[in-house]
C-alpha positions in Angstrom: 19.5 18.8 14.2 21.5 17.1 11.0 22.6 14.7 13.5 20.5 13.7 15.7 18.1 13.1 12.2 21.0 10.5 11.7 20.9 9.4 15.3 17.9 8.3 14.8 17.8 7.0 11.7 20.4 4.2 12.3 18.4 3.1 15.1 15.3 2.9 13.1 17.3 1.0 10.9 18.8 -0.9 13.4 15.6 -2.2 14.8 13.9 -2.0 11.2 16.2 -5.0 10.2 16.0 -6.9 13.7 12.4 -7.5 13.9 12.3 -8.2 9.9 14.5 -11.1 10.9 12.8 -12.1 13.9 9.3 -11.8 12.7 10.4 -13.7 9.0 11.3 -16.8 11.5 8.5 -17.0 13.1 6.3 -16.6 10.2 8.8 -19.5 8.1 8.1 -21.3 11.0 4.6 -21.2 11.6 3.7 -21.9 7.9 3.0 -25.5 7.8 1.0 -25.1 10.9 -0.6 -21.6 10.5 -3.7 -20.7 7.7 -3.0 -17.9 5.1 -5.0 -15.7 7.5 -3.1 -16.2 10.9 0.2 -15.5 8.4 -1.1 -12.6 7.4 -1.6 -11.7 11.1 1.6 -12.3 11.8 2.7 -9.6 9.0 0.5 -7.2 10.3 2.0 -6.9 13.3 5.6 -6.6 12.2 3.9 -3.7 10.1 2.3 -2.2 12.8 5.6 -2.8 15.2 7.5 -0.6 12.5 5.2 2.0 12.1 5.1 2.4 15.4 9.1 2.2 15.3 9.1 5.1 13.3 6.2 7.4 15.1 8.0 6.4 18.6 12.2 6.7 17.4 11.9 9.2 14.6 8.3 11.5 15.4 6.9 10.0 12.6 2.9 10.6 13.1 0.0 9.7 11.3 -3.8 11.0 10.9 -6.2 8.9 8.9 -9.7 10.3 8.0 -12.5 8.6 6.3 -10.8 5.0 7.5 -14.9 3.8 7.3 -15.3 4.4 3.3 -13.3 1.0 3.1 -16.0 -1.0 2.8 -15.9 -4.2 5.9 -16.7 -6.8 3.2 -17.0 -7.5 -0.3 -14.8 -6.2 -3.6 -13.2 -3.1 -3.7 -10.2 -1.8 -4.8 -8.2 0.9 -3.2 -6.4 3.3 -5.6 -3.2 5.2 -3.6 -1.1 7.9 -3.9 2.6 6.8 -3.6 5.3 9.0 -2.3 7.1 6.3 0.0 7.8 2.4 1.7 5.4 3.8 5.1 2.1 3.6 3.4 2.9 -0.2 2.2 3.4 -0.9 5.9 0.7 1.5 7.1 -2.0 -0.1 4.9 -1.4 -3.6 6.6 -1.1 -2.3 9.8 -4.3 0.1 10.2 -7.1 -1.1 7.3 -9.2 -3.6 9.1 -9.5 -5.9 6.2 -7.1 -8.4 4.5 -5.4 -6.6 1.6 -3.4 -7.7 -1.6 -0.9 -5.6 -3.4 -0.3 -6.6 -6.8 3.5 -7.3 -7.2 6.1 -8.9 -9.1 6.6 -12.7 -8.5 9.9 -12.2 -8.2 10.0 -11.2 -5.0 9.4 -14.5 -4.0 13.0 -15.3 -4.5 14.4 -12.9 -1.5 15.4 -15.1 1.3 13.4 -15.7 4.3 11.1 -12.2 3.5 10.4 -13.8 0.0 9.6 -16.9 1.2 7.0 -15.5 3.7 5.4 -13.1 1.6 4.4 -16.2 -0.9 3.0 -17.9 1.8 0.1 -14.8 2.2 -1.3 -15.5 -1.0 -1.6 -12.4 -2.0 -1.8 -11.5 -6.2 1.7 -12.0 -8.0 2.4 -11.5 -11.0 5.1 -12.9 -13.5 7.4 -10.6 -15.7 7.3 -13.2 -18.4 3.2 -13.3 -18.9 3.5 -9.6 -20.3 0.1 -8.5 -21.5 -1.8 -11.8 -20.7 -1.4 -10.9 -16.8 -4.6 -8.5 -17.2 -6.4 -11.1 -18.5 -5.4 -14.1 -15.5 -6.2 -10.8 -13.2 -9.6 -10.1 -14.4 -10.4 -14.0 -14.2 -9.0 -14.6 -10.7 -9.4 -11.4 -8.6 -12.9 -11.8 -8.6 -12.5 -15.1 -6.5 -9.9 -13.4 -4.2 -12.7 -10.7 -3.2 -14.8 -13.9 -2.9 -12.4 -14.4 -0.2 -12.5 -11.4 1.4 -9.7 -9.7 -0.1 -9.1 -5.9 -1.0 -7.1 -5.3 -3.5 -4.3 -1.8 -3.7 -2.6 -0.9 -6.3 -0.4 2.7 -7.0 -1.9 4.5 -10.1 1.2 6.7 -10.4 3.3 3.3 -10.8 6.1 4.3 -8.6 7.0 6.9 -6.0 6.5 10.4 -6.6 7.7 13.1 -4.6 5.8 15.4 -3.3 4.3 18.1 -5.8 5.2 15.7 -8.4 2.4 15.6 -11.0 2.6 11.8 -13.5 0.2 9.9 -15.4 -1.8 7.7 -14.0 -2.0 3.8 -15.5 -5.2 2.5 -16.3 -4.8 -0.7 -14.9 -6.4 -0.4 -11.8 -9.5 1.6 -13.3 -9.6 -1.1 -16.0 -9.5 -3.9 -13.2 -12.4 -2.3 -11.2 -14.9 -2.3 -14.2 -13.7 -5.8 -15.5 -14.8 -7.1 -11.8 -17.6 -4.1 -11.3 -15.7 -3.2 -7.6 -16.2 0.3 -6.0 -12.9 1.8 -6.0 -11.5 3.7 -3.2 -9.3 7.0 -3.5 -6.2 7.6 -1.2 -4.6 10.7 -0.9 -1.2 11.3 1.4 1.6 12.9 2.3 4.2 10.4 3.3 7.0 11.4 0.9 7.6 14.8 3.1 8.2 12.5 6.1 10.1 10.1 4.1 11.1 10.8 0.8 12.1 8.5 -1.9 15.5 6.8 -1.6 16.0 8.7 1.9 18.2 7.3 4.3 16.4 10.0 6.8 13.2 10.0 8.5 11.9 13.2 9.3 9.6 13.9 11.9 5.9 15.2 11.4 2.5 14.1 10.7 1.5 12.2 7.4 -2.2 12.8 6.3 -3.8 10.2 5.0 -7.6 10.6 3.2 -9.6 7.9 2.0 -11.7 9.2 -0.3 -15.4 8.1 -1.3 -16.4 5.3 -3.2 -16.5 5.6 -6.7 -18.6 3.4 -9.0 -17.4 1.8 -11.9 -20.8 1.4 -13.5 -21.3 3.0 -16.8 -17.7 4.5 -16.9 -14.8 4.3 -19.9 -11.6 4.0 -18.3 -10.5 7.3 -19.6 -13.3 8.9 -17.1 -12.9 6.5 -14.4 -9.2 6.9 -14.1 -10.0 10.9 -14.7 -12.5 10.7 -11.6 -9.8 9.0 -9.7 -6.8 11.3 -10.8 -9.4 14.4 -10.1 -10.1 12.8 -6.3 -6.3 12.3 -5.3 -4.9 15.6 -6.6 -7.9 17.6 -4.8 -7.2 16.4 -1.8 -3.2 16.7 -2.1 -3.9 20.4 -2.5 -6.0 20.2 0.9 -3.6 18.1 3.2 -0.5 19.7 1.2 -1.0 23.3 0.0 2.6 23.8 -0.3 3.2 21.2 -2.9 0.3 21.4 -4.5 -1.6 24.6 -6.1 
């Protein structure tokens, strides 16, 4: 079992790093000729070629419920459980909108993956603007969800595994009421599929459960983050009693 776990795992791998380099051509390629929207096309299908890598090579599966809460249009901001890499694949390859992770400008640096990942347009943010980067997010993210941009960001900050219980950051909570956008609650399971660091992928199904709106209206960010902490951790006890009690 041990081996073939491994078996599979350096394909995965194997393939994982091919079609990175082939699809980060074709994107460097295509960017003086292609629109921020037909790049970010081309990303979504590399994410949905590896997801689909790692349901059809390593039985990774997936079940999504509650997929229409995202709403098709306008501002909102989805709020995520983190346990591993698959859901910042996933989330470009199955929500049928253009999304923006908040990230460090930095990565703009790496070498052909870098380069392409600037050219989506997405929200970055630099190390050196420290606590001023709230305040350039709360002026410009309302013009990306002019747009048509979602925006995700991870609560917890970094990957948890499973049954792990952290504090949630208050930027995103303190984001949504700065910009008045209905936020979004995800709850899954991907870490027990693949955990953190994990050279392994182990087969099953990852849940995933988008939650229902929440309203920022009228909220502090102590009870909005609350709400949203409340949301997530209910439904990990649902999709994964034996983490969570």
């Amino acid at each position: 079992m041990k081996l073939m776990l491994w078996l599979r795992a350096l394909i995965f791998w194997f393939l994982f790093c091919i079609t990175i380099i082939c699809y980060g051509i074709v994107l460097f390629v295509c960017i003086p000729f292609t629109s921020k929207e037909g790049r970010y096309a081309i990303v979504k299908k590399w994410c949905r070629s590896v997801v689909g890598l790692m349901r059809t090579i390593c039985g990774v599966r997936y079940e999504i419920t509650g997929m229409d809460n995202v709403p098709a249009s306008g501002p909102v901001i989805l709020l995520s459980k983190h346990q591993s890499g698959w859901e910042t694949l996933a989330f470009f390859a199955l929500v049928p909108r253009r999304l923006s992770y908040i990230y460090k400008r930095e990565l703009h640096r790496l070498p052909i993956f870098g380069w392409g990942l600037a050219s989506l347009g997405m929200f970055s943010v630099d190390r050196s603007e420290g606590r001023t980067a709230f305040e350039r997010m709360k002026r410009e993210v309302p013009d990306f969800f002019a747009h048509g941009w979602a925006l995700v960001l991870f609560p917890e900050g970094t990957r948890t595994a499973p049954g792990a219980s952290v504090k949630y950051k208050t930027g995103g909570v303190r984001l949504a009421i700065a910009t008045n956008a209905p936020i979004v609650p995800i709850a899954l399971n991907s870490g027990e599929c693949w955990p953190k660091h994990s050279f392994l992928l182990y087969p099953g199904t990852i849940k995933v459960v988008f939650g229902d709106p929440i309203s920022p209206e009228g909220k502090t960010p102590h009870e909005l983050n609350e709400e949203v902490r409340s949301e997530i951790e209910g439904e990990m006890k649902r999709i994964s009693p034996q983490y969570y009690k």
